[in-house]
C-alpha positions as CSV (number, residue, x, y, z in Angstrom):
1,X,12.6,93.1,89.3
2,X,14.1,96.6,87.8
3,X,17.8,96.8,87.2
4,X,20.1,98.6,88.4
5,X,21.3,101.0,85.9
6,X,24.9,101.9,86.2
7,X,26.8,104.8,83.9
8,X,29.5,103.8,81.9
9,X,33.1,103.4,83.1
10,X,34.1,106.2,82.0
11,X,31.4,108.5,83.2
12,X,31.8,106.8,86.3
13,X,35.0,107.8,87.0
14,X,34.2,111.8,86.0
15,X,31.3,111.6,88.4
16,X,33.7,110.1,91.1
17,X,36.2,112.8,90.3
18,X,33.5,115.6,90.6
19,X,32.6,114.4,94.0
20,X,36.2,114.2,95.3
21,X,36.7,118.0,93.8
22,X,33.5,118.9,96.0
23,X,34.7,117.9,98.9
24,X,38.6,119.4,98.6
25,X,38.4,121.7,101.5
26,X,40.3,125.0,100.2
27,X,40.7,127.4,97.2
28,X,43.8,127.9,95.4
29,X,44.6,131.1,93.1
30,X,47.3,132.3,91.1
31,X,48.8,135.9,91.9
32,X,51.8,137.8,90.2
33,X,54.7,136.1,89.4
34,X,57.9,136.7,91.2
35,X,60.4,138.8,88.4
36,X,63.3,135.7,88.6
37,X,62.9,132.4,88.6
38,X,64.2,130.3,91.8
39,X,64.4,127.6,93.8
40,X,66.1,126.1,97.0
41,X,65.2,129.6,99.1
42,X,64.4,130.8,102.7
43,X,61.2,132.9,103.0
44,X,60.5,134.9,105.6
45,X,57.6,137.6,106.2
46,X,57.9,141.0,107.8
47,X,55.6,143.8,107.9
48,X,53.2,142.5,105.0
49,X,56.1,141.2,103.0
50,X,57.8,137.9,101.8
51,X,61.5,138.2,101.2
52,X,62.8,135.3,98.8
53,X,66.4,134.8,99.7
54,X,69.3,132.1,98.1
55,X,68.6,130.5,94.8
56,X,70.0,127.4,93.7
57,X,71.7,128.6,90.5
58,X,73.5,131.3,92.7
59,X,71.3,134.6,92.0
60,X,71.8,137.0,94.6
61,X,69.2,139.7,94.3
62,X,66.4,140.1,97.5
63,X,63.2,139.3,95.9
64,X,60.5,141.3,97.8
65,X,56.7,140.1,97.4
66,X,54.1,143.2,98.6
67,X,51.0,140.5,100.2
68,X,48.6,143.2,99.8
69,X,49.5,144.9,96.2
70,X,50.2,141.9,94.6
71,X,53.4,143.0,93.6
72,X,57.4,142.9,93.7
73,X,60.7,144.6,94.1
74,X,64.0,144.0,94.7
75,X,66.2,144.3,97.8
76,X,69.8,145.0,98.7
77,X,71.9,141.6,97.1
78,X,72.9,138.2,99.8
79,X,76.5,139.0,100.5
80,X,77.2,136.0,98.2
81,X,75.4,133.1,96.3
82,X,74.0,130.6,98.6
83,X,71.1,128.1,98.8
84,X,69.4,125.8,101.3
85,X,69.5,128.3,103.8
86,X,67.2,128.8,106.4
87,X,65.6,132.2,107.6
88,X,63.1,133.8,110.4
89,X,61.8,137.4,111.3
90,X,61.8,139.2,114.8
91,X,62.3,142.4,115.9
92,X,61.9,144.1,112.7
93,X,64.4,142.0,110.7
94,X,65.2,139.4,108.7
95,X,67.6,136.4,110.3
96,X,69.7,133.8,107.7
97,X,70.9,131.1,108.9
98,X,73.7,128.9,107.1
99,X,73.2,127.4,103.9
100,X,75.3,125.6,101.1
101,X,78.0,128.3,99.6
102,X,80.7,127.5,96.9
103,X,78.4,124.1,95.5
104,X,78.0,121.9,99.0
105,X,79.9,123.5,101.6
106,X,78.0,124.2,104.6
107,X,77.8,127.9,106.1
108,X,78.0,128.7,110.0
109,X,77.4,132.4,108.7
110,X,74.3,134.4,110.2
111,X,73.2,137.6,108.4
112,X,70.2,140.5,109.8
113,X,68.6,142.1,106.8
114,X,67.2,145.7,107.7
115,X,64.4,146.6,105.9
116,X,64.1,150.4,106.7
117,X,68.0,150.5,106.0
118,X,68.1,148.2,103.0
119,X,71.7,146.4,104.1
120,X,72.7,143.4,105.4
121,X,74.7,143.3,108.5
122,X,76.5,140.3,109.7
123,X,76.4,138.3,113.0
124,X,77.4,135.5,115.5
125,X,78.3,132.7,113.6
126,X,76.3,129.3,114.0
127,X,78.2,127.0,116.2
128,X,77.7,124.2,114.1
129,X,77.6,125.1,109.9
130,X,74.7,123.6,108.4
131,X,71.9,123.6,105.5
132,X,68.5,122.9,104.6
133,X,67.3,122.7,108.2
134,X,64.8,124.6,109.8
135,X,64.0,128.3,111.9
136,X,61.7,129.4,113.7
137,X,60.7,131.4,116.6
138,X,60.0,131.3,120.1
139,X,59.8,133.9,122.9
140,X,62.6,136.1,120.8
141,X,65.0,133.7,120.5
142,X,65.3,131.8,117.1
143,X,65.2,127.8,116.9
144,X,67.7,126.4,113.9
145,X,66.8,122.6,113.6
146,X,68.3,119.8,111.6
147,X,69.8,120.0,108.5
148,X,72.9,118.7,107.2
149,X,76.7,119.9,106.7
150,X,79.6,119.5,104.3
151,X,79.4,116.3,102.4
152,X,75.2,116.2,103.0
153,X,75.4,114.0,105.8
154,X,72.7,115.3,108.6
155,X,73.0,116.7,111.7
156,X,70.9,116.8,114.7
157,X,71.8,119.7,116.2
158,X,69.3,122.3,118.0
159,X,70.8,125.4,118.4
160,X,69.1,128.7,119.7
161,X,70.0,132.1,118.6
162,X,69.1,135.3,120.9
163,X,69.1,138.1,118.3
164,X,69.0,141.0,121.5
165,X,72.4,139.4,122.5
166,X,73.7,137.7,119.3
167,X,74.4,135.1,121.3
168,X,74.3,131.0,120.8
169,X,72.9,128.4,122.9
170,X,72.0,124.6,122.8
171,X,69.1,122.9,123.2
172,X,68.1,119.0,122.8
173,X,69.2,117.1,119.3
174,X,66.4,116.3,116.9
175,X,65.9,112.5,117.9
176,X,65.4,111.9,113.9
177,X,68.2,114.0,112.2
178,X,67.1,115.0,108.9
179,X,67.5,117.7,106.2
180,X,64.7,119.5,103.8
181,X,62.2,119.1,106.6
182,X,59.7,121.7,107.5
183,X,60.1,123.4,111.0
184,X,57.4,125.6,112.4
185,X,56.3,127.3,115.5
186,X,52.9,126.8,116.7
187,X,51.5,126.6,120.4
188,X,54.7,127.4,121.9
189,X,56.2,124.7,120.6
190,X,58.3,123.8,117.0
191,X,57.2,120.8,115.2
192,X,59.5,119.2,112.4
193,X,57.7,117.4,110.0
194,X,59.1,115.4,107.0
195,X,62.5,115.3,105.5
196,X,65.0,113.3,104.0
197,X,68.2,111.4,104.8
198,X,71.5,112.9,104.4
199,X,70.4,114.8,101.3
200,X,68.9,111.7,99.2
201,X,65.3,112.5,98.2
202,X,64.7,108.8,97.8
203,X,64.5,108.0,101.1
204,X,62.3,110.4,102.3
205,X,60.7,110.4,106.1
206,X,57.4,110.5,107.4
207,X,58.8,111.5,111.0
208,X,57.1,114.5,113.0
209,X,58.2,115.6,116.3
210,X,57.5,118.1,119.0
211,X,59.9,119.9,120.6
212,X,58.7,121.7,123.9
213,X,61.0,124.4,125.3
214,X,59.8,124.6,129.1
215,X,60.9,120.4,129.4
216,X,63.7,120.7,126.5
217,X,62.4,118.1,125.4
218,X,61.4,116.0,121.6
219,X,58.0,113.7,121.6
220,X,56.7,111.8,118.8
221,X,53.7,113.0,117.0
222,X,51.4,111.5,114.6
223,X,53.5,111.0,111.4
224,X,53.5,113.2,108.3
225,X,50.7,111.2,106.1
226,X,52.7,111.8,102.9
227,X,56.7,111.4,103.6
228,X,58.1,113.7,101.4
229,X,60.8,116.8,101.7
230,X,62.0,120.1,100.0
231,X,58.5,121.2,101.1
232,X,56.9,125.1,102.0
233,X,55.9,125.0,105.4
234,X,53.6,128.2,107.4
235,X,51.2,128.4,110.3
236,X,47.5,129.2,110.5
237,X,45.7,129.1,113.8
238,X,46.7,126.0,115.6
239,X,47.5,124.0,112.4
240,X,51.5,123.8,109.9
241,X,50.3,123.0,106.8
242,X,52.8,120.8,104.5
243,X,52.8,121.7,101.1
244,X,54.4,120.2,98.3
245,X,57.8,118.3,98.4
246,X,60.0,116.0,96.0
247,X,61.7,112.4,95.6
248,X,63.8,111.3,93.4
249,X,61.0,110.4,91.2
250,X,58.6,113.3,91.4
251,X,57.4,116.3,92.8
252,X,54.4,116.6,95.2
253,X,51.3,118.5,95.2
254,X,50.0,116.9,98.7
255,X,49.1,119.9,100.9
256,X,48.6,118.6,104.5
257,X,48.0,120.2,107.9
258,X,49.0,119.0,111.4
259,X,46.7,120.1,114.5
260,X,49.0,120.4,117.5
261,X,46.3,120.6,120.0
262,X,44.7,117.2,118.6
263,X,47.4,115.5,117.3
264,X,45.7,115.2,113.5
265,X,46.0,115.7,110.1
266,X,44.0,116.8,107.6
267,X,44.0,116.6,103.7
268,X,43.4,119.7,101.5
269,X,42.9,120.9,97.7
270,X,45.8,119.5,96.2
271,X,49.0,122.9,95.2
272,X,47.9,123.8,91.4
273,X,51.8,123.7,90.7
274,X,53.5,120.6,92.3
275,X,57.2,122.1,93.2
276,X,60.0,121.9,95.7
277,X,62.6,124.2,97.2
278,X,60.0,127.2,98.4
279,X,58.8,128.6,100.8
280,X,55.2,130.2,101.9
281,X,53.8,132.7,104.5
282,X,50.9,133.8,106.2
283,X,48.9,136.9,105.5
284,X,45.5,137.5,106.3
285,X,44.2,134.3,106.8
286,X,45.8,133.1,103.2
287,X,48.6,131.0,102.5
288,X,51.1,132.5,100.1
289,X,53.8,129.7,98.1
290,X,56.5,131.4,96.6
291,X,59.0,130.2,93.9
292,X,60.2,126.5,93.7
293,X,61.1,123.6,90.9
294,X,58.3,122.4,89.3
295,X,61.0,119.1,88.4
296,X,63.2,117.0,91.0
297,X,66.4,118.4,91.3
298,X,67.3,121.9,89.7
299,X,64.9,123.5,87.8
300,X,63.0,126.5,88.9
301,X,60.6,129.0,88.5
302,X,58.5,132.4,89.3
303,X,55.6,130.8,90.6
304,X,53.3,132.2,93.4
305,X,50.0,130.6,94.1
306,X,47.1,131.8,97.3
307,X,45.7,128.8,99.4
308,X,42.4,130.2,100.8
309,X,41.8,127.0,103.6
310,X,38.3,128.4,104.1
311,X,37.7,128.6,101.0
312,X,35.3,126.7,98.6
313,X,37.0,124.5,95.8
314,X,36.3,125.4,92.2
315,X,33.7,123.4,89.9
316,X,36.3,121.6,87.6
């Protein structure tokens, strides 16, 4: 009888590897580094721009990312230092929500950033100050979710902002109250996937819920497959894709995407540069990831890199 030949262990496990790489679903590429170094931003997209805003170690300066020539420039200073804040576009601005000012206080402080003016104009404060939650929009009116105030401990609030009125209202808690978690709007509804307990990246949550704003009402969704936080959300078609994250012991370079519609996830090629504390937008059927600590905790960096979810992997 003729044996089976096998390869050696160790060409074993390159041919495994090469079969894995063929079958990552996505492209990643590098694109021009953002001119500072951040981390712990909002970023928000308007008009075929990204707009890095906050930083960690309390840089002030607009960072403005040009999609479709690859390069940057620099916008009218944040009134003050701030990070963990939280940020969403409509109506030809920029909305900020909140955020940590003067080390961990939380901010009830909302401020409109005016492109065509280049100035910042303040507005109705948040009823209920808050950080590293979520925004995003529906039907004009901006969705601040979760998050945490003075002290770290989290909140659960929901609170709705109506920029044509500057005016506050309240909508069901978060059932899981959580902070660094992603929030997107997709379908009509928000989901908020991920997150952490009152500011403790080791004990990170798998939790993903719906919120649906004819009912008012939370469900529970198939849970994030990798618990993790301090990730870059965005929106493609039907699908938020998760990308990166920390713990306390490391930083992720999961990317995952949740189909509303089907209640799924799906695994793609892996973020080149595992990091936290970024952000990401859409732009022409691309994902763009902007800034973020390659470390846990602090650190930072200038780092933009192009998920292409179409796209063919590589040959490594």
């Amino acid at each position: 009888m003729a044996r089976l030949l096998l390869p050696r262990l160790p060409l074993l496990a390159a041919l495994l590897a090469a079969a894995a790489a063929a079958h990552e679903v996505g492209a990643w590429a590098g694109a021009s580094s953002a001119p500072a170094e951040r981390s712990e931003v909002a970023v928000a997209a308007l008009d075929g721009k990204a707009y890095v805003i906050g930083d960690y170690n309390g840089a002030t300066e607009l960072l403005i990312y040009d999609l479709a020539a690859d390069s940057w420039s620099k916008g009218a200073p944040f009134p003050y230092p701030v990070h963990h804040t939280m940020a969403a576009e409509t109506g030809g601005r920029i909305y900020v929500f909140g955020g940590y000012v003067n080390g961990w206080d939380a901010s009830d402080k909302v401020w409109a950033y005016d492109p065509k003016s280049n100035a910042w104009q303040p507005r109705a404060p948040m009823p209920t100050p808050r950080a590293a939650g979520g925004a995003a929009l529906i039907n004009d009116k901006i969705h601040v979710v979760g998050g945490s105030g003075s002290g770290r401990g989290n909140v659960r609030t929901h609170e709705v902002y109506d920029p044509a009125g500057d005016t506050w209202s309240k909508a069901a808690d978060l059932p899981t109250p959580r902070d660094h978690l992603a929030v997107q709007a997709v379908e009509g509804r928000i989901v908020a996937s991920g997150g952490r307990i009152d500011g403790d990246s080791g004990k990170n949550l798998s939790a993903n819920q719906v919120y649906d704003p004819e009912r008012d009402a939370w469900s529970e969704a198939a849970p994030l497959p990798t618990a993790r936080s301090g990730v870059a959300s965005a929106v493609l078609g039907r699908e938020v894709f998760v990308i990166g994250g920390e713990s306390n012991r490391r930083t992720y370079d999961e990317v995952e995407a949740y189909d509303l519609p089907a209640n799924l996830w799906r695994a793609l090629a892996r973020l080149p540069t595992a990091r936290h504390g970024f952000g990401a937008v859409t732009y022409k059927g691309r994902i763009y990831t902007l800034t973020g600590s390659p470390r846990p905790g602090g650190d930072r960096s200038g780092t933009v890199e192009v998920l292409d979810p179409n796209g063919a992997a590589p040959a490594r």
